[in-house]
C-alpha positions as CSV (number, residue, x, y, z in Angstrom):
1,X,0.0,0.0,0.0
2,X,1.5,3.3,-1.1
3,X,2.2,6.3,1.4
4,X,-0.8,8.0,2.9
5,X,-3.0,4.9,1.8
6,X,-5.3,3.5,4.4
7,X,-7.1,0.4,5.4
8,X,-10.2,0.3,3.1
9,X,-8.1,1.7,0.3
10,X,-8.5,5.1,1.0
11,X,-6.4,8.3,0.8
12,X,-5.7,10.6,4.0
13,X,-6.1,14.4,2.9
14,X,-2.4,15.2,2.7
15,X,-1.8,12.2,0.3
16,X,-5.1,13.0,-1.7
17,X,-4.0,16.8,-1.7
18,X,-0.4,15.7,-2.9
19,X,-2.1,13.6,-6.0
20,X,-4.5,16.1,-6.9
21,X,-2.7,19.0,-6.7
22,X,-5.1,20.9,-4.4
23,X,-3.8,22.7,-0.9
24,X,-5.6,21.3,2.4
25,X,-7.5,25.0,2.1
26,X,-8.5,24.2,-1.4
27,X,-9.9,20.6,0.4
28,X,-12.0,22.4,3.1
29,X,-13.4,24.6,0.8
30,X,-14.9,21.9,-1.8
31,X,-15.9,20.0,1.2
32,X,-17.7,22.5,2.3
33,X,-19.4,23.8,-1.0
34,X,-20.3,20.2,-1.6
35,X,-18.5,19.9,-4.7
36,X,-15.6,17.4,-3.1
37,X,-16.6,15.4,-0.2
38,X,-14.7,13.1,1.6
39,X,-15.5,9.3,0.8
40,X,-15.5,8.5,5.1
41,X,-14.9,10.5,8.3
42,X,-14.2,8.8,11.4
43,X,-16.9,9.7,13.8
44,X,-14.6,10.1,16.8
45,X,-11.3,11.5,15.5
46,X,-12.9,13.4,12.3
47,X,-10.4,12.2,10.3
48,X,-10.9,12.2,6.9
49,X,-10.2,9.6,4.0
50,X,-10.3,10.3,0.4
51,X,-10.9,7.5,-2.5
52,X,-8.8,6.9,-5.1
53,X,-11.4,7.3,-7.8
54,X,-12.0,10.9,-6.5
55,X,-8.7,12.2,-7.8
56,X,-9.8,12.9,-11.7
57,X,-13.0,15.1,-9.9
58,X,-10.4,16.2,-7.9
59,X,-8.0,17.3,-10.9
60,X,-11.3,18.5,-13.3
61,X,-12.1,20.8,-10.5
62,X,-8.8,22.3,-10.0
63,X,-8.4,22.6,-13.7
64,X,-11.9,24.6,-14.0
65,X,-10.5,26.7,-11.2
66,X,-7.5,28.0,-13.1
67,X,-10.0,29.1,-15.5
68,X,-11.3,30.9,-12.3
69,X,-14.8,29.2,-12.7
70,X,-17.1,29.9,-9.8
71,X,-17.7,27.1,-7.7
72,X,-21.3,27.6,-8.6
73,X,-20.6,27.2,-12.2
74,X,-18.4,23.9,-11.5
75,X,-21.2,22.2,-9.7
76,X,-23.5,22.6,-12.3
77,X,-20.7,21.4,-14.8
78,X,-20.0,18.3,-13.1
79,X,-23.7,17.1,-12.8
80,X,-23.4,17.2,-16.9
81,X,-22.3,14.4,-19.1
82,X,-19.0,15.0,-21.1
83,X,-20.9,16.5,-24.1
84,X,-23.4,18.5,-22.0
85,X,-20.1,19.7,-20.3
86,X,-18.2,20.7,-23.2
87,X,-21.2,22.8,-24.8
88,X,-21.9,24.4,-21.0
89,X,-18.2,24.9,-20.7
90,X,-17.9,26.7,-23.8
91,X,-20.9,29.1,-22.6
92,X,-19.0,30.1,-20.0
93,X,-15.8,30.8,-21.7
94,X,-17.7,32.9,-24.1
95,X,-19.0,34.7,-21.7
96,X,-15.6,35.8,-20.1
97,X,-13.8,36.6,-23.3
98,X,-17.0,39.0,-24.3
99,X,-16.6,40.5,-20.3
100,X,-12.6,40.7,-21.0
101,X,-13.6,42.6,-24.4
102,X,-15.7,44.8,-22.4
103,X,-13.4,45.9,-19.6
104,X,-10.7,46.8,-22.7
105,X,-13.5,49.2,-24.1
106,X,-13.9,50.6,-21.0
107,X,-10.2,51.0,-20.2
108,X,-9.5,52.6,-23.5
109,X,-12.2,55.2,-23.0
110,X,-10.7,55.6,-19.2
111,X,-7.6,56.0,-20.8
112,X,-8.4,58.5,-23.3
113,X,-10.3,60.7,-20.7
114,X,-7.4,60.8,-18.3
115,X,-5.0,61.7,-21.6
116,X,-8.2,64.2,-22.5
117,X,-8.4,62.7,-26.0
118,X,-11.8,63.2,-27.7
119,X,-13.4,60.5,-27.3
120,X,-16.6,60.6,-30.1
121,X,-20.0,59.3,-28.9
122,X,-21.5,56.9,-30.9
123,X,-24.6,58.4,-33.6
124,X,-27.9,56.6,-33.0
125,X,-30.8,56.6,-35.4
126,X,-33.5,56.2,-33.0
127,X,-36.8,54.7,-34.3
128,X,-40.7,53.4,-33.5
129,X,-42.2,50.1,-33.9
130,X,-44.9,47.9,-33.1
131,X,-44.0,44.7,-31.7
132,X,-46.4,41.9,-31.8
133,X,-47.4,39.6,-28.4
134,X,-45.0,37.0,-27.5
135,X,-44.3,34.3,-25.6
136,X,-41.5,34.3,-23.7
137,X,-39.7,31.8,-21.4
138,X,-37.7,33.8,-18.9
139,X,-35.2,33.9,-15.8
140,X,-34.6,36.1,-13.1
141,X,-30.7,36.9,-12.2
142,X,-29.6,39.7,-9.5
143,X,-25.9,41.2,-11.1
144,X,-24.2,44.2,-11.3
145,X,-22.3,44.9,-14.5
146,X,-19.1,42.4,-13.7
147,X,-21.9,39.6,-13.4
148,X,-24.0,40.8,-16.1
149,X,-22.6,39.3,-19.0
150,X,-21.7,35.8,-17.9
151,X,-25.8,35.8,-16.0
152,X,-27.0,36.2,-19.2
153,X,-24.8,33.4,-20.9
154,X,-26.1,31.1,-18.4
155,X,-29.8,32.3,-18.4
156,X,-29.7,31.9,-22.1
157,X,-28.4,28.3,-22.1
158,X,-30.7,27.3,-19.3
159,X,-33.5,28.3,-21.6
160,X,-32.6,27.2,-24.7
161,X,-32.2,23.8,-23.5
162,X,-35.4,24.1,-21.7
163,X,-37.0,25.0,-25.1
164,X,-35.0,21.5,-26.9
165,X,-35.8,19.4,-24.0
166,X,-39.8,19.9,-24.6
167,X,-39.2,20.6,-28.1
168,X,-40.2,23.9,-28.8
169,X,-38.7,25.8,-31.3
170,X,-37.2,29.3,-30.2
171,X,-39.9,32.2,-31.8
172,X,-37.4,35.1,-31.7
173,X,-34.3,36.7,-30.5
174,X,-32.7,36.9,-27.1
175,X,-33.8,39.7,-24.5
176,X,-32.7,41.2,-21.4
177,X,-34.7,43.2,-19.4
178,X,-33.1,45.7,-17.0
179,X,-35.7,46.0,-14.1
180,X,-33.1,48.3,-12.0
181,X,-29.9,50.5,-12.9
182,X,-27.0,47.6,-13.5
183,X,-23.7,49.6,-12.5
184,X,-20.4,48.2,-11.5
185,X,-21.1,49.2,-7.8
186,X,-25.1,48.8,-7.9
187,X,-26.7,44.9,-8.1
188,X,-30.1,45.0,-10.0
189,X,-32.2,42.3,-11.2
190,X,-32.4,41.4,-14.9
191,X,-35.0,39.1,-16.7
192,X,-33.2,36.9,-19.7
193,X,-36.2,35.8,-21.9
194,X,-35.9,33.5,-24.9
195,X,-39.4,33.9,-27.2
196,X,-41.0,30.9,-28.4
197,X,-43.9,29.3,-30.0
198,X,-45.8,26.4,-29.1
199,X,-46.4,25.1,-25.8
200,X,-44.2,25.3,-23.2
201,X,-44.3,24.5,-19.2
202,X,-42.6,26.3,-16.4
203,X,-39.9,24.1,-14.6
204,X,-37.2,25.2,-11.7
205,X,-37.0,28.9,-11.9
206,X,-38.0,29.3,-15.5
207,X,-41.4,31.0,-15.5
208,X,-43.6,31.4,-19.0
209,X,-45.3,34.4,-19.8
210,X,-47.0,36.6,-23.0
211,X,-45.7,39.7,-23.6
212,X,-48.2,41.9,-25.0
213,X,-47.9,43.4,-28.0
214,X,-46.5,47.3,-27.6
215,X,-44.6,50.2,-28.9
216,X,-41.3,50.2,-28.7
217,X,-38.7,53.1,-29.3
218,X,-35.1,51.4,-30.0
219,X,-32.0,52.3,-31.6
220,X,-29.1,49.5,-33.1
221,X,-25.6,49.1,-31.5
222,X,-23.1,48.4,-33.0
223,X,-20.9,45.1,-31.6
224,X,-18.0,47.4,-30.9
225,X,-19.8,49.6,-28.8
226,X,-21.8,46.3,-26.8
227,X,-19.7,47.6,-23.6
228,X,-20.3,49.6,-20.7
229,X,-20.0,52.6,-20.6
230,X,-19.9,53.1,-24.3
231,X,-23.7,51.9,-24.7
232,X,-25.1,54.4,-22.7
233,X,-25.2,56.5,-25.2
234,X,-27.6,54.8,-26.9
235,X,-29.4,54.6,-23.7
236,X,-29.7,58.5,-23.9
237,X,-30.2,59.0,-27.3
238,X,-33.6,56.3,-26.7
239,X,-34.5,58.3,-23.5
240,X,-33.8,61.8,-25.3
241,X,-36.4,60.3,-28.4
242,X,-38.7,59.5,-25.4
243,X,-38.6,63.1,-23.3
244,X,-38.7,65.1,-27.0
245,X,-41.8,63.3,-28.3
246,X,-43.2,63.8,-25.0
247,X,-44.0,59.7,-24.5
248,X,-44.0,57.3,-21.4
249,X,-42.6,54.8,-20.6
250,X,-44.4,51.7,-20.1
251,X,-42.0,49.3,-19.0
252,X,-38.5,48.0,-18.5
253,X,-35.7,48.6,-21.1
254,X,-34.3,46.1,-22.8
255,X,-31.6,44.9,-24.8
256,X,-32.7,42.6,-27.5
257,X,-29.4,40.1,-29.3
258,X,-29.9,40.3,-32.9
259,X,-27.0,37.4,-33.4
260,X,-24.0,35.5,-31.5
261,X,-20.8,38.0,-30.2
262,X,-18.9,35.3,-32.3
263,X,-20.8,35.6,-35.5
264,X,-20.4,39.7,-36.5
265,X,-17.6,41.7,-37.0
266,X,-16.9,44.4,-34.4
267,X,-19.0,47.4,-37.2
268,X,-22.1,45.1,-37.4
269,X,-25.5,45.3,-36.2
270,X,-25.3,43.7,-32.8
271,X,-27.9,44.6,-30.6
272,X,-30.8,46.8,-30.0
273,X,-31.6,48.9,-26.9
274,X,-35.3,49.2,-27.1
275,X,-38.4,50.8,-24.3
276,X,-41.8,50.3,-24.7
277,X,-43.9,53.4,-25.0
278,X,-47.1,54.8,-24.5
279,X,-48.6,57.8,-26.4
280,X,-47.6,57.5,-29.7
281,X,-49.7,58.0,-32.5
């Protein structure tokens, strides 16, 4: 029996963090969060034992956590198969490489200020339309702007393969609705809704609804400018539309995905920022 082995063929922590990789910190903390458990604890000495199968979770997780994956994120991982894993795994990586292209807008812009560049807003042709009624499967998320992007990567794959899984075909293109300020300091909730057509149950924290059909005023983003704080200008140029024409608002704002970060170049059509309105004729 190797070194650190015990009777029953188990590991003791130090030998198991040795194999793995992981620190006796790293240990606790999985314990604890449920994602690594020991495979027996004496009842009287608390010692624990590790088995020897547990080492490639032990080495996945450590791996995920290089990536600086939240433990959250890793549980949910390792409930998947291999190919469920790969596709969720992807998500998430998208979702940080869009965040990391974010944060390098918002350092250029930083960047210019403090060097008192002129740095040009953005030009919005700001429009009305009428939007139909839709259905909508939808998920509630509480972020502020370092979460926001990899929420909605998640949201959006939680819904989409609610959709596949009862075989309903997707009836539109992906939403967010902001139903509070999302800042880098401020937390607000956000609603990512998927439409779709046909019929649909609610399961887990996924909720169905109909969104009525409404006036919308809305303006198109660029990719390049998808990033705080660039897109606030489009934020403004939709309220100042709003104020001039002397409308209301009549609900949350929201930023609808006309195709994949992946799919566009940087100068293409990338999103919309869109509020629904009341009094216009």
């Amino acid at each position: 029996m190797a070194i650190g082995d015990t009777r029953r063929g188990g590991l003791t922590t130090g030998e198991f963090g040795r194999r793995s990789g992981l620190s006796l910190k790293a240990l606790r903390l999985y314990d604890v969060s449920g994602l690594l458990c020991p495979a027996r604890v004496d009842p009287v000495t608390g010692y624990r034992w590790y088995a020897v199968e547990q080492l490639a979770r032990a080495r996945r997780i450590s791996m995920l956590r290089q990536l600086e994956m939240p433990l959250a994120v890793i549980g949910e991982l390792l409930l998947l198969s291999d190919e469920e894993a790969v596709l969720r795994l992807e998500r998430w990586w998208s979702a940080q490489e869009a965040a990391a292209v974010a944060r390098r807008g918002t350092l250029a812009q930083l960047r210019a200020e403090l060097l008192r560049a002129a740095v040009p807003d953005a030009s919005y042709a700001v429009a009305v339309r009428r939007v139909p009624e839709v259905k909508v499967a939808a998920l509630r998320f509480e972020v502020d702007q370092q979460g926001l992007v990899a929420a909605m990567r998640l949201g959006e794959d939680v819904l989409r393969r609610h959709l596949a899984a009862s075989g309903v075909g997707p009836g539109g293109p992906l939403r967010v609705l902001y139903l509070g300020p999302v800042t880098p300091d401020c937390a607000a909730p956000i609603e990512v809704c998927v439409p779709f057509s046909g019929g649909l149950e609610p399961v887990g924290d996924v909720v169905v609804r109909l969104e009525a059909a409404r006036t919308e005023v809305f303006c198109t983003v660029l990719r390049d400018d998808c990033f705080y704080p660039r897109i606030m200008s489009a934020y403004a140029a939709v309220d100042g539309f709003v104020r001039d024409a002397g409308l209301v608002a009549a609900g949350p704002v929201r930023e609808v995905y006309l195709a994949d970060w992946d799919a566009v170049a940087g100068d293409a059509p990338y999103a919309e920022v869109a509020v629904p309105v009341e009094g216009w004729s």
